[in-house]
Structures are given as structure tokens and as C-alpha cells.
C-alpha positions as CSV (number, residue, x, y, z in Angstrom):
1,X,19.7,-13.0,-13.1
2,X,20.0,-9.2,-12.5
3,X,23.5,-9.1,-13.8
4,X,22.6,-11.0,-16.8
5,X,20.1,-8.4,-17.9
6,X,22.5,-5.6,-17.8
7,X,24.8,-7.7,-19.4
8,X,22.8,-8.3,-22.2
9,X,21.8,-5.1,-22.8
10,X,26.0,-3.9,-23.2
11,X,26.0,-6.7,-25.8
12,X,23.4,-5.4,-27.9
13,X,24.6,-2.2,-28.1
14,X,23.8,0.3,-25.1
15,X,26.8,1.7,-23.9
16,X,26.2,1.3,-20.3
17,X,23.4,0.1,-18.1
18,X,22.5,-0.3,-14.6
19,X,19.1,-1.5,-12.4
20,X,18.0,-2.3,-9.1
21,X,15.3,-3.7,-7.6
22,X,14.1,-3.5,-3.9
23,X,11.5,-5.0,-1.9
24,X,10.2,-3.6,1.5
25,X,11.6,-6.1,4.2
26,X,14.2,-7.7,1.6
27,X,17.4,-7.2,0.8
28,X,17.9,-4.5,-2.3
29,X,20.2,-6.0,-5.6
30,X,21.6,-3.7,-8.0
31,X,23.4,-5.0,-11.2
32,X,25.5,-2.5,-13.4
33,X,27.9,-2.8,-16.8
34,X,29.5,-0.8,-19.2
35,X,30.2,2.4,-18.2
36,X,28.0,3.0,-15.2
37,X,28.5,1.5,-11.8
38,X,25.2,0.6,-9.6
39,X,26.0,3.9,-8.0
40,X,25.5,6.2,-10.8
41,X,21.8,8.6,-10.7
42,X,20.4,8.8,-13.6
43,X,17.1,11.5,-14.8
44,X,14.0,9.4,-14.5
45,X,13.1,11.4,-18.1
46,X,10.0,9.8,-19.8
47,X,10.2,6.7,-18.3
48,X,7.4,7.9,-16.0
49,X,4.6,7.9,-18.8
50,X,5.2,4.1,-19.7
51,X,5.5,3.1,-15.8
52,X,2.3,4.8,-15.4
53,X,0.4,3.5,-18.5
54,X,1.5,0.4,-17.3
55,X,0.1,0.7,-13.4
56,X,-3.3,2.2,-15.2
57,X,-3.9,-1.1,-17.8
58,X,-2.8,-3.2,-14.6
59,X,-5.2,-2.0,-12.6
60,X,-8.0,-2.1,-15.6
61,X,-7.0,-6.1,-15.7
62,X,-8.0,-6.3,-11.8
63,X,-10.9,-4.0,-12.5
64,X,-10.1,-1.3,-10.0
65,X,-10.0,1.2,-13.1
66,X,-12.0,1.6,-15.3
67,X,-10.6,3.2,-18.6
68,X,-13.7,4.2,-20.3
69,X,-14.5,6.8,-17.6
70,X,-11.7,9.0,-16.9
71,X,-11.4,9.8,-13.4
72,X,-14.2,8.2,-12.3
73,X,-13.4,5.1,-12.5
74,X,-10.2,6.2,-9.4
75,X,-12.7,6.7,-6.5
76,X,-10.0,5.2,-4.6
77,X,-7.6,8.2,-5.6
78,X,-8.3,11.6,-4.4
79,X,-6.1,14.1,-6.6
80,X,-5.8,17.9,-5.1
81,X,-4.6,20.8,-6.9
82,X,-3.5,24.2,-5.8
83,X,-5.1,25.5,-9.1
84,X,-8.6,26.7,-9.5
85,X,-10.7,25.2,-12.3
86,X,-13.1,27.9,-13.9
């Protein structure tokens, strides 16, 4: 199935695309087309900012995180900072 998705994204267009998967204990599966190979390291780039608004409206649907209180609603996550608020 993992092949198929790269696949399909070469046919509509992109000119190359790779992904992998892995799951602690299980085997890792990589899939690549076009002009990458499933060895090729590409920059993360924005990509962080929608995995991330994505873990934080995932957690709001279990209820661990509450969206109308910023930061508070994280008790679980303790954030340090070498910088100084004033």
C-alpha cells in the first residue's frame, strides 16, 4: 500500500516522492518513486507546524488538551527555557 501512495503522487504531478513508516518492535517499510530513492534525506521544512497542529487537536479530541487555555491545559508537559521572561 506504501508503494501505491508514492506512486500516486508521481502520477499527479510531483516529481519525486518518498515515505516511511516505522513502528517500535516492527519491521520499518519505506516506499520511494520518481526521482528519489527511499534513501534520499530530505529538510523536514514546515512540515513540523501541521504534524504539530495535528498532535494538539488530537489530543483536544481525547481531552488531554484543552485549547481554550493555552498552556494550561499541558500540565502533563513541562517546557524549560534557557531564556529569562521579564
Amino acid at each position: 500500500m506504501l508503494h501505491e501512495l508514492v506512486d500516486s503522487l508521481v502520477h499527479a504531478g510531483a516529481p519525486g516522492a518518498a515515505a516511511c513508516f516505522a513502528v517500535q518492535g516492527d519491521e520499518t517499510l519505506a516506499a520511494a518513486a520518481g526521482d528519489v530513492t527511499p534513501d534520499d534525506v530530505f529538510s523536514i521544512g514546515s512540515v513540523t507546524k501541521t504534524f504539530v497542529a495535528t498532535a494538539a487537536l488530537r489530543l483536544a479530541e481525547a481531552r488531554v488538551l484543552d485549547l481554550d487555555r493555552p498552556g494550561a491545559g499541558a500540565t502533563w508537559c513541562r517546557l524549560t527555557s534557557p531564556y529569562e521572561c521579564s
